[in-house]
C-alpha positions, 0 to 999 in steps of 0.5 A, spaced: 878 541 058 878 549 060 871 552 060 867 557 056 864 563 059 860 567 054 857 573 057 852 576 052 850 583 053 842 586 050 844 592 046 843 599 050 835 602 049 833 605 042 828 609 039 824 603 036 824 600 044 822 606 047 815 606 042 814 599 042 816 597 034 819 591 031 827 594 030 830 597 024 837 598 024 836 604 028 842 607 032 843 607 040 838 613 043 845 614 048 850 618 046 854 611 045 861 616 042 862 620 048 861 613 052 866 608 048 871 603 051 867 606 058 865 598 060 872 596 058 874 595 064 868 591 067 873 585 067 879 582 069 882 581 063 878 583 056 874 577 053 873 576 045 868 581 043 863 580 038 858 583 035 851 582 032 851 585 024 847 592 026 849 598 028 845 598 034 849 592 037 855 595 033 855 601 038 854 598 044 860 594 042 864 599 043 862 601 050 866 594 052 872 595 047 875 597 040 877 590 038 870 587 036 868 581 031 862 581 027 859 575 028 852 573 023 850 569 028 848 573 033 844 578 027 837 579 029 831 575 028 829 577 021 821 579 022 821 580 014 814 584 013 814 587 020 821 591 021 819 597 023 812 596 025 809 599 031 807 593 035 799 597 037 799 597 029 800 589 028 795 588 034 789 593 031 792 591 022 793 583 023 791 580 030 791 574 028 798 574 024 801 576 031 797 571 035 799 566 030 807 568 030 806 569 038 803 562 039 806 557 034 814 558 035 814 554 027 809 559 024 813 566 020 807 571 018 811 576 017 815 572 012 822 572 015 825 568 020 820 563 025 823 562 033 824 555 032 830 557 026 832 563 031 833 558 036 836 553 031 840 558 028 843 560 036 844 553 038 848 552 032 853 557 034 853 555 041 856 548 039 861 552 035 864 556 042 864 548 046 871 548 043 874 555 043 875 556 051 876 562 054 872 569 055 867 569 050 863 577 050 857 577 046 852 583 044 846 582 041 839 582 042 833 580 046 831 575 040 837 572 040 838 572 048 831 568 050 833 563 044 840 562 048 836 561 054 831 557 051 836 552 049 841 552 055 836 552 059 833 546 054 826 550 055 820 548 050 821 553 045 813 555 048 817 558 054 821 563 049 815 568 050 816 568 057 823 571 057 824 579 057 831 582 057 832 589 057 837 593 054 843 593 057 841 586 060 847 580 061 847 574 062 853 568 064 853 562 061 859 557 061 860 550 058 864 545 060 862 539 058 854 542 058 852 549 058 850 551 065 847 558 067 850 562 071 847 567 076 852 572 079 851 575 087 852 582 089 857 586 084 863 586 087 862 579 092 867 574 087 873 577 083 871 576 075 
């Protein structure tokens, strides 16, 4: 059976980053136009490339190329109530709510979506991609690449907070027969 590989990508940095707040649905802080299709080169031969609905991965989508597929399921993990909310602000007007949704992978103070349905949410399109072979390019956020790592790595949903990846960050992964992590060696060291 020939092997998935599926490369995620972290969006590039944004405002909402660099001030430490949960994430609206905010442009790129680099000028992501006069960069477009400037990593498309980056591999051999181009992978399907998908997106995550927001315009952030959307933008640094197209830094890998103009073919992109939008796929639902790398969306961001949707914070309900706290979208937009400087993280100082939720620590100082609801620690405990914070510290609930920080401890309790089930718990969702916020309204939205909980880490354990993040994590089932990305586990489930990863079963999908076991029966599509080939080069897999998807960029998305760091919620969504912990829960990959999570569930590859079969790490209790407890480690999910002991992740961090920053913007622009990659992560390998390929399936054949088991999903496997892939750490590369210097760049340049093994032909892609």
């Amino acid at each position: 059976m020939p092997a998935t590989r599926l490369t995620l990508i972290c969006h590039a940095r944004t405002l909402a980053q660099k001030l430490a707040r949960f994430p609206l649905d905010e442009p790129l802080e680099m000028d992501w136009q006069a960069l477009a299709g400037s990593r498309a080169g980056a591999f051999k031969r181009p992978p399907r490339l998908l997106s995550g609905p927001e315009l952030r991965a959307r933008q640094t989508a197209a830094l890998y190329g103009a073919s992109v597929e939008i796929e639902a399921a790398l969306r961001d993990c949707d914070l309900g109530d706290w979208q937009g909310l400087a993280i100082d602000d939720l620590q100082r007007e609801q620690p405990q709510a914070l510290q609930a949704w920080l401890a309790d992978s089930h718990s969702a103070p916020h309204g939205g979506e909980s880490v354990a349905q993040l994590c089932e949410r990305v586990a489930s399109w990863l079963a999908t991609l076991r029966e599509q072979p080939g080069h897999v390019l998807a960029v998305t956020h760091p919620l969504v690449i912990r829960a990959a790592l999570v569930h590859v790595m079969q790490c209790p949903l407890a480690s999910f907070n002991a992740i961090d990846v920053e913007p622009l960050a990659r992560v390998e992964l390929r399936f054949n027969g088991r999903w496997r992590l892939r750490l590369d060696g210097e760049p340049g060291s093994r032909s892609r």
